[in-house]
C-alpha positions in Angstrom: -55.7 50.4 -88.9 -57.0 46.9 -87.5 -56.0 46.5 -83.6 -55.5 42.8 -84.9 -51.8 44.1 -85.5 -51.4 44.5 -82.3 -51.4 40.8 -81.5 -48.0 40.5 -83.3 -46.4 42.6 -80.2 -45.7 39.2 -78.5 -44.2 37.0 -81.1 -40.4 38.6 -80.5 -40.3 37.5 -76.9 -42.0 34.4 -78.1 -39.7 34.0 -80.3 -36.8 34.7 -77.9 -37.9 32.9 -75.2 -38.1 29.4 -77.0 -34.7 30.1 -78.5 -33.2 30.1 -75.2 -35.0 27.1 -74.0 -33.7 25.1 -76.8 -30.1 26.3 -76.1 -28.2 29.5 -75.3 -24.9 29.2 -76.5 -25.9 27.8 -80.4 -28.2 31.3 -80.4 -25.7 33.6 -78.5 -23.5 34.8 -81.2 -25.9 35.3 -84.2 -27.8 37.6 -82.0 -25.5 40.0 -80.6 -25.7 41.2 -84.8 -29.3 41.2 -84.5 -29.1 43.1 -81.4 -26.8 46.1 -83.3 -29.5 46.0 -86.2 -32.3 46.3 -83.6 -30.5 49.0 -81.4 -29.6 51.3 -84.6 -33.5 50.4 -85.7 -35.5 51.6 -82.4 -32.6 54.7 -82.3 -33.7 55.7 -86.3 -37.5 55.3 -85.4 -37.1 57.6 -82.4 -35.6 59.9 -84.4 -37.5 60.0 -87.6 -41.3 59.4 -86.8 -41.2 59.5 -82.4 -39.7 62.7 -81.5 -41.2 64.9 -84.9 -44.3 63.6 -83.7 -44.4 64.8 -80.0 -42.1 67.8 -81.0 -44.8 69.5 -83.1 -44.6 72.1 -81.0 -41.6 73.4 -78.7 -42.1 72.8 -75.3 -39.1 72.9 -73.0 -40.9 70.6 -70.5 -41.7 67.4 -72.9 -37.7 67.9 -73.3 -37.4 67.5 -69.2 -39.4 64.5 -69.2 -36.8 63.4 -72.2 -34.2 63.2 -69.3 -36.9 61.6 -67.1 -37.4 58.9 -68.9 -33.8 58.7 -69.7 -32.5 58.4 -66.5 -35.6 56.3 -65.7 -34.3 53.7 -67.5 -31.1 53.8 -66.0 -33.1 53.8 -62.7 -34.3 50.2 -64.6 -31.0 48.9 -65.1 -30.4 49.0 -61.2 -32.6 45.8 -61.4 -32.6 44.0 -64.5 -29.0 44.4 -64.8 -28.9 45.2 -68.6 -30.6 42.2 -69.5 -32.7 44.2 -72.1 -29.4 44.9 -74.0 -28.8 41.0 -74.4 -26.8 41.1 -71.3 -26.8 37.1 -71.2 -23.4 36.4 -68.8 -25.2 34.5 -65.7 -25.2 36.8 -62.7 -23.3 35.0 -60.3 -25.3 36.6 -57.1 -28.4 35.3 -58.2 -29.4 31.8 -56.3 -30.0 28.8 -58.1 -33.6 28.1 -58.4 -34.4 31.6 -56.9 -36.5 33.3 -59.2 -35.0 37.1 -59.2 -38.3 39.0 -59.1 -36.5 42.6 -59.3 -35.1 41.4 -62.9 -38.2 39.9 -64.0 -40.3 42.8 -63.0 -38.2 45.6 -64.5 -37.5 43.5 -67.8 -41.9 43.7 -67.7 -41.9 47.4 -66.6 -39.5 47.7 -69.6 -41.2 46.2 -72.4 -44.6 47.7 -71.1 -43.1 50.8 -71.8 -41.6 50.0 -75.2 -45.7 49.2 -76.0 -47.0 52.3 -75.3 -46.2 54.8 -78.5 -47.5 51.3 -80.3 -50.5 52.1 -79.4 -50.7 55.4 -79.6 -49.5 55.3 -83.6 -52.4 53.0 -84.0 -55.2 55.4 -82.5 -53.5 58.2 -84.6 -53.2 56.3 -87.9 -49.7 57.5 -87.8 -47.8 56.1 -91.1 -44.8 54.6 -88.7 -46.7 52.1 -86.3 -45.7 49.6 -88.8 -42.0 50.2 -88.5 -42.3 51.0 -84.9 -44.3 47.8 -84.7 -41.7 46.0 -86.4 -38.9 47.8 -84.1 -40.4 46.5 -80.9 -40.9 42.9 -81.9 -37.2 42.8 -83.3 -35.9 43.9 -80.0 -37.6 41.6 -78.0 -36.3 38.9 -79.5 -32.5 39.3 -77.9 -34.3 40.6 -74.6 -36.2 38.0 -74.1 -33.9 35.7 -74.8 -31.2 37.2 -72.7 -34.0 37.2 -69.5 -34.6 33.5 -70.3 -31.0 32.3 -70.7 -30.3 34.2 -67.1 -32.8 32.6 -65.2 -32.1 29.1 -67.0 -28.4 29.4 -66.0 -29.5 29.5 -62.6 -31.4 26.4 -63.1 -35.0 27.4 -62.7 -37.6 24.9 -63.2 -38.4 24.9 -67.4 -42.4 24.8 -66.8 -41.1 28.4 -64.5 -39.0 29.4 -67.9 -42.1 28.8 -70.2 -44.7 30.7 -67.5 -42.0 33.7 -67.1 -41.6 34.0 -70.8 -45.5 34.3 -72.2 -45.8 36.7 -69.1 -42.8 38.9 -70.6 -44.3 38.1 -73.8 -47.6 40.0 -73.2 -46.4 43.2 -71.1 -45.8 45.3 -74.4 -49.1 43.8 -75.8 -50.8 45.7 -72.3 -48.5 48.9 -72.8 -50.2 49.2 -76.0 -53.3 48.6 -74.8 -53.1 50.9 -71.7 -51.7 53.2 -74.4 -54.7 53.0 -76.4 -57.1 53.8 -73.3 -55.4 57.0 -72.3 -55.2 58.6 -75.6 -59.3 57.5 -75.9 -60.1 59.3 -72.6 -57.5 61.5 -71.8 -56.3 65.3 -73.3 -53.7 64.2 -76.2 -51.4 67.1 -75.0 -51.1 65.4 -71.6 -50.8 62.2 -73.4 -47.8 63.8 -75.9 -45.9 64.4 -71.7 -46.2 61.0 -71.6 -44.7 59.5 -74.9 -41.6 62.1 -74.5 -40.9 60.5 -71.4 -41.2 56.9 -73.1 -38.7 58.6 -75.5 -36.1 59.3 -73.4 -36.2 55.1 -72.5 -35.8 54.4 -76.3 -32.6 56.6 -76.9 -31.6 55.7 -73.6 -31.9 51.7 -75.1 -31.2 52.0 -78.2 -27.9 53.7 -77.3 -27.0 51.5 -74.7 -27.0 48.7 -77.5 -24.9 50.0 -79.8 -22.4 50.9 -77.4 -22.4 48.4 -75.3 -23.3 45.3 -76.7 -19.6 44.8 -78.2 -16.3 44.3 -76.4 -14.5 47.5 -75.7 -17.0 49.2 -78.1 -15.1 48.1 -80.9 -17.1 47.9 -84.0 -16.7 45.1 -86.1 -17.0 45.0 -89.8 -20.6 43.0 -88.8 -22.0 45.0 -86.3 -20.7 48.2 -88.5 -23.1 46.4 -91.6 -26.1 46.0 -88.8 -26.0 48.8 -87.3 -26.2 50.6 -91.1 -29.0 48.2 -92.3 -31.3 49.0 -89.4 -31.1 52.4 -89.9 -31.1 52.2 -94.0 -34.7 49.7 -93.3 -36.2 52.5 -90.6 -35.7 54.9 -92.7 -37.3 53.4 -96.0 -40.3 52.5 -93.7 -40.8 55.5 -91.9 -40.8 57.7 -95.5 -43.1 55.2 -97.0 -40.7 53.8 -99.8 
């Protein structure tokens, strides 16, 4: 596999973040849909090629760092505020023209995170980096948008928008790349530790999304149809049909 695949890692937030420029509320509705089909996606890829991947082998303590990286994320949410779940209400506490460092620096932290098994599929040859590829970019889209429409609610600078959003854009492009590094030069058990703590972030996400991007976590008749065609599409990819 090419590392030129790679490179496609930053066209979701791209995406997302020039979607939000242009307008927030014409964009809002259409993707809290594509937010259930990329929540039920990243969960199905977790399942199907992530964990049977690092669970070759039981090991109770890969299972700990499950819950570590879990709970991590919650630990995340303390500062970006569930942005990364297309949380796009403006946060009244932030300050106008203030740029909230905490939010922008988990919402990184996050998405540096969500590169990492990227790379690590792509060292390995592994037959799901395409659909985890795929998985990654679609979620960025809402997420970066979401980050975007905050900050641009509380009225900072557009030139500031554009900078913040090609930085957000490349942190999953680094995770992978980091990623890449440390399987190269380090022992790939201690490396399998590491992607079942960036596990326990993706079901932590990918839950999080489903129930919590709707109103009283009602399912709709749309979001029910999302949520069933990204897991019908992982699925196809990740057994190769």
């Amino acid at each position: 596999m090419s590392n030129f695949w790679l490179l496609l890692l930053p066209l979701g937030p791209l995406l997302g973040t020039w979607l939000a420029i242009k307008s927030t509320k014409r964009y809002e509705s259409q993707l809290k849909w594509f937010l259930s089909f990329a929540g039920s996606y990243l969960l199905a890829i977790t399942l199907l090629a992530l964990i049977p991947e690092v669970f070759q082998v039981f090991d109770p303590y890969k299972g700990l760092l499950v819950l570590g990286g879990f709970f991590f994320q919650v630990f995340l949410e303390k500062y970006s505020e569930g942005i990364e779940h297309g949380h796009i209400h403006v946060h009244h506490h932030l300050k106008n023209r203030v740029i909230p460092f905490g939010v922008v620096a988990s919402m990184s932290l996050h998405s540096f995170t969500e590169g990492i098994p990227v790379g690590s599929f792509l060292m390995n040859e592994n037959q799901s980096f395409y659909s985890l590829l795929i998985g990654i970019i679609i979620h960025e889209i809402p997420a970066a948008f979401a980050l975007i429409s905050i900050l641009k609610g509380i009225h900072i600078k557009q030139s500031a928008l554009v900078y913040i959003g090609v930085l957000y854009s490349c942190m999953a492009l680094f995770g992978s790349s980091i990623s890449i590094f440390l399987e190269a030069n380090i022992d790939i058990e201690v490396f399998d530790y590491f992607m079942a703590f960036v596990i326990g972030t993706f079901l932590h996400i990918s839950t999080t999304i489903l129930f919590e991007s709707s109103e009283q976590h009602h399912f709709t008749k749309q979001k029910i149809f999302a949520v069933i065609l990204g897991i019908g599409v992982a699925t196809l990819i990740s057994i190769g049909l």
